[in-house]
N, C-alpha and C positions, 0 to 999 in steps of 0.2 A: 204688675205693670206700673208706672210711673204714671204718678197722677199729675194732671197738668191742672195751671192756675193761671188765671189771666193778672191776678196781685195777689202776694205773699205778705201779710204787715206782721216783721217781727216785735212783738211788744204789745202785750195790751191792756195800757193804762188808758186815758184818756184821749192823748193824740190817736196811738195807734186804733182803739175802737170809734172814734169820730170818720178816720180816712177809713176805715171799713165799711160803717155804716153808710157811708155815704155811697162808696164803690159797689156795692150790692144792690143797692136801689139805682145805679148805671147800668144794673144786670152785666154787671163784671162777677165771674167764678172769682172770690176770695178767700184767702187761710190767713187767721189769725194764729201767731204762734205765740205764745206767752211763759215765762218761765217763771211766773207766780211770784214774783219778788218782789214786790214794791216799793216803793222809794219812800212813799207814805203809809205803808205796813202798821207802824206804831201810833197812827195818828188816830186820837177816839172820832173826832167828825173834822166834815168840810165844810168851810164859809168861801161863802162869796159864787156861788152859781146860782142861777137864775134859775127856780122853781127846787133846788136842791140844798139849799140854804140847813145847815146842820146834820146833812147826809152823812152817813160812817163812808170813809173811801173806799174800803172794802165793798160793800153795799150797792156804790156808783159802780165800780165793775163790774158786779156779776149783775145788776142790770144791763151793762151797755155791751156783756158778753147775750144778756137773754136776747137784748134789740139785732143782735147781727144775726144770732139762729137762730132769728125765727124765720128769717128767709131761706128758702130751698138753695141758694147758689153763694151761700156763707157758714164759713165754718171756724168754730173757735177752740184751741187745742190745748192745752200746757204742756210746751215743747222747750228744752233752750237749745237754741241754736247753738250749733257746731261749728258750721264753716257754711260760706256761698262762695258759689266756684261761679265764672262765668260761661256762658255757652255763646255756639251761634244765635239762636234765636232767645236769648232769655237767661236765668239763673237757676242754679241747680241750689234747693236750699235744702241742709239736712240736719236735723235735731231730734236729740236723744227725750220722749217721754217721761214729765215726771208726774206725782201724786198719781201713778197708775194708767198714764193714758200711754201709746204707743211711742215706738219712734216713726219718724218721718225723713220719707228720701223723694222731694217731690221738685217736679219744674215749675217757675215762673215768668212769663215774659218780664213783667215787674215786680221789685219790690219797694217797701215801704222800710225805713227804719225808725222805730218806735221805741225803743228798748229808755227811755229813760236816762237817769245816775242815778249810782250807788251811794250813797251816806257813809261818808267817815266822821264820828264824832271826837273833840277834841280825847286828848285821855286824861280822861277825869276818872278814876275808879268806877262809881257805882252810875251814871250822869245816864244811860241808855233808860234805867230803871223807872227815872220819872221823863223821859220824849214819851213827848205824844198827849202829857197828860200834866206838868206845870210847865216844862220847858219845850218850848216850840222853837220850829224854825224861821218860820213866813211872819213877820211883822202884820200884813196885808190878810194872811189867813185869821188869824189868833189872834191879833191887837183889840178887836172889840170886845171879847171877853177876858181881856187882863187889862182892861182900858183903870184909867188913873191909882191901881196898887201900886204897892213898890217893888218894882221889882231889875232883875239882874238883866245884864248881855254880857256873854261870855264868849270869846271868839279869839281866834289864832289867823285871823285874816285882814289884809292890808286896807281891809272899807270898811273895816271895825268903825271907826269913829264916823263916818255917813253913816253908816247901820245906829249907829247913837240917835244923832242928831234925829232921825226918821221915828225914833221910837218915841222922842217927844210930841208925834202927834196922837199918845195915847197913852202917855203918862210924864208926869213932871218931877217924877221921886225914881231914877236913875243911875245904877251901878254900874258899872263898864268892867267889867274882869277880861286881860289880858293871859292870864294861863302861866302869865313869866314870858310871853310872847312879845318880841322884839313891836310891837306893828301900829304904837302910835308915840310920834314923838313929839318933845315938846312944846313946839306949836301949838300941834292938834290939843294935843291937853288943854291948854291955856284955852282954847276954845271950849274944851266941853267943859271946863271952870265957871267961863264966865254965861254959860247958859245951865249952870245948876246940875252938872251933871259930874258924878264922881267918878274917881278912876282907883283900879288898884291892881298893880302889876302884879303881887306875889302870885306862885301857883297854888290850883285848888287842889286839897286834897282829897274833899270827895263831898257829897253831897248828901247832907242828912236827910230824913225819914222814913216813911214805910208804908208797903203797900200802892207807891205809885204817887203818894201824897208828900210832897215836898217840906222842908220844915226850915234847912237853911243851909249853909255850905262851910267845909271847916275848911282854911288855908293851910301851905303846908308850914307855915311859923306857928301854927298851935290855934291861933283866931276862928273865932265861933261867929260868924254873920247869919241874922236871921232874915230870912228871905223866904216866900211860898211860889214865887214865880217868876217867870223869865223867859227869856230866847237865848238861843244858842247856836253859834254857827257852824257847819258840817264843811267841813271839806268832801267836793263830789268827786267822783272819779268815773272815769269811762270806764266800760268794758266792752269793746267793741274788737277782740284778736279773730274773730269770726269773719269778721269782714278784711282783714288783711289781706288778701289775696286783688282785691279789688281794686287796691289804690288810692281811693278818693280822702280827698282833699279837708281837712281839718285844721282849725284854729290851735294855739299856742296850749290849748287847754284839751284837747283830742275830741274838741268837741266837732261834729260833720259842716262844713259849711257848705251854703247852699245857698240860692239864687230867690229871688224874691217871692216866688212860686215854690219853694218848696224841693227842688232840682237839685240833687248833690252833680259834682262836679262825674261822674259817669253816667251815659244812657243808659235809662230806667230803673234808676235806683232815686228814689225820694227818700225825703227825712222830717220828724215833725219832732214837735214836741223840746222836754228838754234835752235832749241829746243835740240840738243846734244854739248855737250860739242867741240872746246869750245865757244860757243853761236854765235854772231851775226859775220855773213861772207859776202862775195860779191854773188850778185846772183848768179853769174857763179856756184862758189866753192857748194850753196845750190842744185843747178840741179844738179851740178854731185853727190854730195850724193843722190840725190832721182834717179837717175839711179843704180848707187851702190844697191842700198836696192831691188830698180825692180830685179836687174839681182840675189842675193841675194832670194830674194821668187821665182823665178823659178828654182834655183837650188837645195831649201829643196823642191822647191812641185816634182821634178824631182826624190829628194830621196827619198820622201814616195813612190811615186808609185811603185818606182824599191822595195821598200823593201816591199809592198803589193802587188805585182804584176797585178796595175790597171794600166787602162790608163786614159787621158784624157776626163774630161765628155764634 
């Protein structure tokens, strides 16, 4: 028999387990589906949340998967979706089981979409080896334990040189590596010149040390830079072909847009986190949009009822 769900939230990082927890304590039936992947996978701790301060990211899930089951009318899965079809009354959402849990073929009046980006790291050779552990992505996340070293930003992206400028609020001994990448011109230079901050176009060809421990970066004209840390920019990428059938409405970057509440552009489908513009945030900022979007579907399921005059099943 088809199991039926009053919310489906694909995704469970942060947004997606914040709009859960919330919707279950609405005593809404919830399925959390998650397909174990994280965006922040590589990362050893999390800065910047309020009583969580140094948490493994890791660690913040499978608490904020224990917080949704521990209630009777919440349920958290490692599923990746397949495809959501739409119906008359709701969504038919079906995903293949992995790490050993089942598949699932279930209905939803609503869904959530939580699913996050995927990280594309520039190609550097070895450069995935030390994320997470000298080279970060989040200024915001990592800036206070690389506060005043010297260290790199590396990036293939057109805010390269704002992404500079911001990094002087936690260090004033700054390298800018471009990859060979076309994406600051000489303007911009001149600026990060005359604020002490250096540049250098050639590409890298790969990143020395060992074991996760950074030592320095060798160029591809032969040049040895010593360096122990840094940030690094990821190009993100959607993966949302599951929801194609759907329609809804996305920015230049396939990222979902959605209305101030949380509301993609079809009835009953919400979206939180980074998967809405404009993409990747601090955990904090992705929970409170996935409470947003909870509190959000209890106030349209609040309006149907009134305007059918049911109640709660």
């Amino acid at each position: 028999m088809t199991q039926h769900f009053d919310v489906v939230v694909i995704g469970g990082g942060p947004a997606g387990l914040s709009a859960a927890l919330n919707l279950v304590r609405a005593r809404m039936r919830v399925l959390v589906l998650d397909a174990n992947r994280p965006r922040h996978s590589a990362t050893l701790f999390a800065h910047g949340f309020l009583t969580r301060d140094n948490i493994s990211p890791l660690e913040l899930r499978r608490l904020g998967r224990e917080d949704v089951s521990a209630y009777e009318n919440g349920e958290v899965q490692f599923a990746a979706v397949d495809a959501v079809t739409a119906l008359p009354d709701g969504y038919r959402v079906v995903a293949r089981g992995v790490k050993g849990h089942p598949d699932r073929d279930v209905h939803a009046r609503r869904i959530v979409v939580a699913t996050g980006l995927a990280e594309i790291l520039p190609d550097i050779g070895n450069a995935r080896a030390f994320y997470g552990t000298c080279l970060h992505s989040c200024l915001e996340c990592d800036g206070w334990e690389k506060q005043d070293a010297p260290l790199v930003l590396i990036g293939e992206s057109e805010d390269l040189a704002l992404q500079a400028f911001r990094a002087l609020q936690w260090t004033n001994d700054l390298l800018v590596l471009t990859n060979g990448a076309a994406v600051i011109d000489e303007a911009e230079e001149r600026e990060l010149a005359a604020s002490g901050i250096r540049l250098e176009r050639t590409p890298i060809d790969e990143i020395t040390g060992e074991r996760g421990v950074m030592t320095g970066l060798v160029l591809a004209d032969g040049r040895a830079l010593t360096y122990r840390a840094g940030f690094i920019r990821p190009r993100w990428e959607v993966r949302l072909g599951f929801l194609d059938p759907l329609g809804l409405d996305a920015d230049g970057d396939g990222l979902l847009i959605v209305d101030e509440r949380g509301r993609a552009s079809r009835p009953g489908v919400y979206a939180a986190g980074d998967i809405v513009p404009p993409g990747p945030q601090q955990i904090a900022i992705a929970a409170g949009h996935g409470a947003v979007a909870s509190a959000t579907i209890v106030d349209d399921d609040v309006r149907e009822r009134r305007a059918f005059g049911t109640r709660p099943v």
